[in-house]
C-alpha positions in Angstrom: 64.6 98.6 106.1 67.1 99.2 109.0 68.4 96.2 109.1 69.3 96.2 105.5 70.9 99.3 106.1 72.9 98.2 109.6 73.8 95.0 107.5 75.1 97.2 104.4 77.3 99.8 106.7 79.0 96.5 108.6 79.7 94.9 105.4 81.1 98.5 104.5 83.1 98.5 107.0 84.5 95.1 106.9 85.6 95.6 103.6 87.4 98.6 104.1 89.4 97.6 106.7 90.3 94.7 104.8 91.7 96.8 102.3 93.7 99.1 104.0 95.7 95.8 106.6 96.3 94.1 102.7 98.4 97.1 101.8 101.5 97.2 102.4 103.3 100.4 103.1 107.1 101.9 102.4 106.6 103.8 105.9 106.0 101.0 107.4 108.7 98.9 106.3 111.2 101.7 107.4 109.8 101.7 110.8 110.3 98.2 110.4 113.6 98.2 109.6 114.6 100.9 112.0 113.0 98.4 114.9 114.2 94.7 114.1 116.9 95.1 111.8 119.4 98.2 112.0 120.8 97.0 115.2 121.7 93.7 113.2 122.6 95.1 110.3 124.4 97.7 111.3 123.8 100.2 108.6 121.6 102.4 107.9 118.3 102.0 106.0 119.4 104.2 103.2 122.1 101.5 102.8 120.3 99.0 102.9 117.9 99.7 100.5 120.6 101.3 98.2 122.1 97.7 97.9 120.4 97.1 94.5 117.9 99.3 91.9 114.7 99.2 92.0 114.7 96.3 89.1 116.4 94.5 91.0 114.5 94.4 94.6 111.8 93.9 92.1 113.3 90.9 90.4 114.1 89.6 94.0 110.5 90.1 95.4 108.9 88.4 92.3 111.4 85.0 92.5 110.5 85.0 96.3 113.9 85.2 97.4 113.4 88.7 99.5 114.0 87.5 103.0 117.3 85.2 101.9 118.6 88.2 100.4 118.2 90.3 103.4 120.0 87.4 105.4 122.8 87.4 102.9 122.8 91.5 102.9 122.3 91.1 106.7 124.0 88.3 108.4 121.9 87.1 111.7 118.7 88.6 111.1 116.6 84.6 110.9 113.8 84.0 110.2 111.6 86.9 109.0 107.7 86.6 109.2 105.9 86.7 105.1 103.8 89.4 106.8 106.7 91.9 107.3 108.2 90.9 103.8 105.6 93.1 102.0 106.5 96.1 103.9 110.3 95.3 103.6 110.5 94.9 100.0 108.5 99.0 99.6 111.0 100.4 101.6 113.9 98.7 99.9 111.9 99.5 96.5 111.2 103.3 97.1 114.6 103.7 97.9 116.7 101.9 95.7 119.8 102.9 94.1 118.2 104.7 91.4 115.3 106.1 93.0 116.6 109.3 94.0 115.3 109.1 97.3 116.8 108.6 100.7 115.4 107.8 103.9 115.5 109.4 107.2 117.1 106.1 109.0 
């Protein structure tokens, strides 16, 4: 009976850490941006993200074309890792043009 139970809590566990690394997070993606791309871009997140409306970023995301519209926002940037793209795209998302909110970078 234990080990059923040790073998249930792990698998517990497992899956909820799973869960919250496939997430991806508008906090995050600020941070993010802050980090790796301000310098380059030099302008500010709420800039940045105020390029387009939230249709837009979305449209942008779903044709896979995120990261060669950040290059052509952002000149210099390169190569961006898939893995960052998720957290990119909420930022740029939650504060759109018309989202009515601005970030603190």
């Amino acid at each position: 009976m234990n080990k059923i139970i040790k073998i249930a809590l792990g698998a517990a566990i497992l899956l909820s850490f799973g869960s919250t690394v496939a997430s991806a997070d508008s906090a995050k993606g600020m941070k993010l941006y802050k980090k790796k791309l301000k310098g380059v871009c030099k302008v500010s997140g709420a800039v940045m993200a105020a390029k387009h409306s939230q249709d837009e970023w979305e449209e942008i995301n779903e044709a896979n074309n995120l990261e060669s519209e950040i290059q052509t926002l952002c000149p210099g940037t390169g190569d961006i890792k898939d893995k960052l793209l998720t957290h990119y795209y909420d930022f740029f998302y939650e504060f759109a043009s018309d989202s009515g909110n601005v970030p603190s970078c």
